[in-house]
C-alpha positions as CSV (number, residue, x, y, z in Angstrom):
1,X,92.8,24.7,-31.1
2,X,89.9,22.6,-30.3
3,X,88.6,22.1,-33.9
4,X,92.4,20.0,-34.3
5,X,90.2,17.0,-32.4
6,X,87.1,17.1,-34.3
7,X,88.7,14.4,-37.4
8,X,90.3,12.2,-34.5
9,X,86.7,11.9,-33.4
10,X,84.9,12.0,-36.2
11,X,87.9,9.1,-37.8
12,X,87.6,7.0,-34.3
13,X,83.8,7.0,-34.7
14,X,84.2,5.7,-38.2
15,X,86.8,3.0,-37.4
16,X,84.8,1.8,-34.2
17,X,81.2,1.8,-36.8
18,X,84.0,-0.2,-39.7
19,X,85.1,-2.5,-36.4
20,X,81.4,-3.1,-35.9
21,X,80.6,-4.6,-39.1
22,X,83.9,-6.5,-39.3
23,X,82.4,-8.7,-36.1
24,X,79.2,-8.6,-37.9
25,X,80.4,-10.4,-40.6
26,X,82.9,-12.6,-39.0
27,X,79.2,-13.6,-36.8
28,X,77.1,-13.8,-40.1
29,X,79.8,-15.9,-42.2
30,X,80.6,-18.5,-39.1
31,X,76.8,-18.6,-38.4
32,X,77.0,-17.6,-34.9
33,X,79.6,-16.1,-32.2
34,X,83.4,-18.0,-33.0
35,X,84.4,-20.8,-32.2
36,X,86.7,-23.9,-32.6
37,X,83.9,-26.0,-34.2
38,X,82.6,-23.2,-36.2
39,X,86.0,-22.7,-37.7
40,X,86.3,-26.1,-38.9
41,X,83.2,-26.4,-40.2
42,X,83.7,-23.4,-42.4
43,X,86.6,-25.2,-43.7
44,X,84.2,-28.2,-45.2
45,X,82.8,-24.7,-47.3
46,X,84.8,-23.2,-49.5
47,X,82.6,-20.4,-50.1
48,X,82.6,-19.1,-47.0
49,X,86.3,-18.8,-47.1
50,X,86.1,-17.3,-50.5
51,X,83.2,-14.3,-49.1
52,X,85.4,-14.2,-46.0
53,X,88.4,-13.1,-48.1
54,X,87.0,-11.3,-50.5
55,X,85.1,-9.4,-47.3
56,X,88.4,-8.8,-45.4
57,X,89.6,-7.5,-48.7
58,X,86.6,-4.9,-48.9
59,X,87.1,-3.7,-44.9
60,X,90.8,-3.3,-45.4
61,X,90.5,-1.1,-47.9
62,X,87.4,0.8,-46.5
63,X,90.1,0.7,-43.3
64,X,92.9,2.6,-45.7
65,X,90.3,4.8,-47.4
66,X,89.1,6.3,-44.0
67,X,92.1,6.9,-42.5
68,X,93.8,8.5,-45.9
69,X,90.7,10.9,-45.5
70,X,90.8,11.8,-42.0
71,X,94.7,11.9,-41.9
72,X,94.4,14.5,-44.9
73,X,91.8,16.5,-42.9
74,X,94.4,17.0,-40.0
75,X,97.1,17.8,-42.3
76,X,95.1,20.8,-43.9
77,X,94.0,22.1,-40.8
78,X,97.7,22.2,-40.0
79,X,98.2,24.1,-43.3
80,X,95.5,26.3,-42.2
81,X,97.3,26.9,-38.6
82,X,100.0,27.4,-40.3
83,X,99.5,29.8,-42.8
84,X,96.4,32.1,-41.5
85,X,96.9,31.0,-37.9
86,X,93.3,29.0,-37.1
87,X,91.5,26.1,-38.8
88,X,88.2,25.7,-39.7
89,X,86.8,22.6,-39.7
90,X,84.5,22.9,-43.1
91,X,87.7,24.3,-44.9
92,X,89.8,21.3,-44.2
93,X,87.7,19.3,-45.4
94,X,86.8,21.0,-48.9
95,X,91.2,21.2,-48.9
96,X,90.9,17.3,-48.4
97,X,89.2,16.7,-51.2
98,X,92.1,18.3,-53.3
99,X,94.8,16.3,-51.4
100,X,93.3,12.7,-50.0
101,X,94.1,11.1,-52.9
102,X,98.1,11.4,-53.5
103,X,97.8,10.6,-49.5
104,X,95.9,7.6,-49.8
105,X,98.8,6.8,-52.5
106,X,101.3,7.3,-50.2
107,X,99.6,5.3,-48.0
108,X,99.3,2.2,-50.1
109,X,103.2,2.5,-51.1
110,X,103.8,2.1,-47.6
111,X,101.5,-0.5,-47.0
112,X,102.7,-2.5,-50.2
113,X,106.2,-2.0,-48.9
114,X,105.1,-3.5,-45.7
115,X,102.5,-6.1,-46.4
116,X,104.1,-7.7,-50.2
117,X,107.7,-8.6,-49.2
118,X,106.8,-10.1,-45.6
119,X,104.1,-12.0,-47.5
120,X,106.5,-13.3,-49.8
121,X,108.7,-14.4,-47.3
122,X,105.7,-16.2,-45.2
123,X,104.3,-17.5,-48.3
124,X,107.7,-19.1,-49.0
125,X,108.1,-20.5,-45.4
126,X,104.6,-22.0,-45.5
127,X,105.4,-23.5,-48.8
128,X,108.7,-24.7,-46.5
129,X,106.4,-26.3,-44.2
130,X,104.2,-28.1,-46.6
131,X,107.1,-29.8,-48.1
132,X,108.8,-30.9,-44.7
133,X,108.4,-30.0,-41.3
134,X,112.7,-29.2,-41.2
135,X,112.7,-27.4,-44.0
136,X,110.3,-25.3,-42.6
137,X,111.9,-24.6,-39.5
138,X,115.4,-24.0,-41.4
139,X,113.8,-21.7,-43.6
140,X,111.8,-20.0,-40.5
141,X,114.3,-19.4,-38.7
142,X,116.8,-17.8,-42.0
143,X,113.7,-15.9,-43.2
144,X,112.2,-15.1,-40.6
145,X,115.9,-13.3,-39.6
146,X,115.7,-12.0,-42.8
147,X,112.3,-10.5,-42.4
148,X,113.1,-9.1,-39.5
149,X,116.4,-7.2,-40.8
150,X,113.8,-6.1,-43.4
151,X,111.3,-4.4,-41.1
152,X,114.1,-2.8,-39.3
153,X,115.3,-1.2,-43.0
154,X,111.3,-0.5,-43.9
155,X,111.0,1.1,-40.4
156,X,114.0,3.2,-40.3
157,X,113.1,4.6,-43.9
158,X,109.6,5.2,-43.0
159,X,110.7,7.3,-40.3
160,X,113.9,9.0,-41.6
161,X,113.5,8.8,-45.0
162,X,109.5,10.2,-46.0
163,X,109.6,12.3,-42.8
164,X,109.0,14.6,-44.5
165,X,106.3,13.6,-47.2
166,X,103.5,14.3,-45.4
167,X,103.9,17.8,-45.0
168,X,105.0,17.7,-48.8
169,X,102.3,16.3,-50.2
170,X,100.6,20.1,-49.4
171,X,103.3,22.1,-50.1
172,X,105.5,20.8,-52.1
173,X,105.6,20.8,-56.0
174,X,106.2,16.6,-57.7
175,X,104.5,14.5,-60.2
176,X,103.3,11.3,-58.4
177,X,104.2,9.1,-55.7
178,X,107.6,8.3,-56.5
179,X,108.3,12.0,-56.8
180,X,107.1,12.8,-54.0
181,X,109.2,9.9,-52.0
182,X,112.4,10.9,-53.9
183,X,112.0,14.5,-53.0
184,X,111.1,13.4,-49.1
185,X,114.5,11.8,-49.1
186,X,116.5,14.7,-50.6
187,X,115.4,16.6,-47.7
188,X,116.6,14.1,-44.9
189,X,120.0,13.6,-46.4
């Protein structure tokens, strides 16, 4: 069905247009095109590192929001394939706005699953550093082990354990996020 690729291309024009302004500001913040000096010198001001944080902040998010969206607009024009065997593009999306919400949900347990416990451990290596440049590398090389067993674990219960969630969050019957995760891995047992 080619009405399946209309979100891919309507989500890759978004991310492309969100890609856009992310150079644009990385340009306006620096003062011109990237470079060595330029990076220094927006050192001697912090409140260019403060917008440029607090901006980075902003396009992540608009980043997660987007792709939440589109992903739900696949997944209920899979519904609709399923269950009355074609998909209409202007009913997916008037499903999406029923369902993008417990998916962008899910997505941000994922993403705080991934993103808080590796930045612990490189907050915790940096602070390493700062106190001595062999402490550092002892605890770069036990944590950094350590973080790598861990993204093995997060990785092989992403893709075992909420195989299933997706479909789920359309058919199936929970209460929130946690719900829905616990009920996910019932199914892959």
């Amino acid at each position: 069905n080619p009405v399946l690729f209309l979100p891919l291309l309507f989500g890759s024009v978004l991310m492309v247009l969100l890609g856009g302004i992310v150079i644009l500001e990385i340009v306006l913040l620096l003062g011109g095109w990237p470079t060595q000096e330029r990076f220094f010198l927006m050192g001697q001001m912090p409140w260019k590192i403060i917008a440029g944080v607090l901006l980075g902040v902003a396009d992540l998010a608009a980043f997660v929001i987007v792709l939440a969206y589109f992903g739900t607009v696949i997944l209920c024009m899979y519904k609709d394939i399923v269950e009355y065997g074609k998909a209409t593009f202007g009913r997916a999306f008037r499903l999406a706005k029923n369902y993008w919400k417990i998916y962008l949900m899910f997505a941000l347990f994922q993403l705080f699953w991934l993103v808080v416990p590796l930045g612990i451990l490189a907050l915790v290596i940096f602070a390493g550093f700062m106190l001595s440049k062999t402490l550092g590398i002892v605890l770069l090389i036990i944590l950094g082990l350590v973080g790598l067993c861990y993204l093995i674990v997060y990785f092989l219960f992403v893709t075992f354990g909420l195989f299933f969630a997706t479909p789920l969050i359309l058919w199936g019957k929970y209460n929130g996020i946690l719900s829905l995760v616990k009920l996910s891995c019932s199914y892959t047992r």
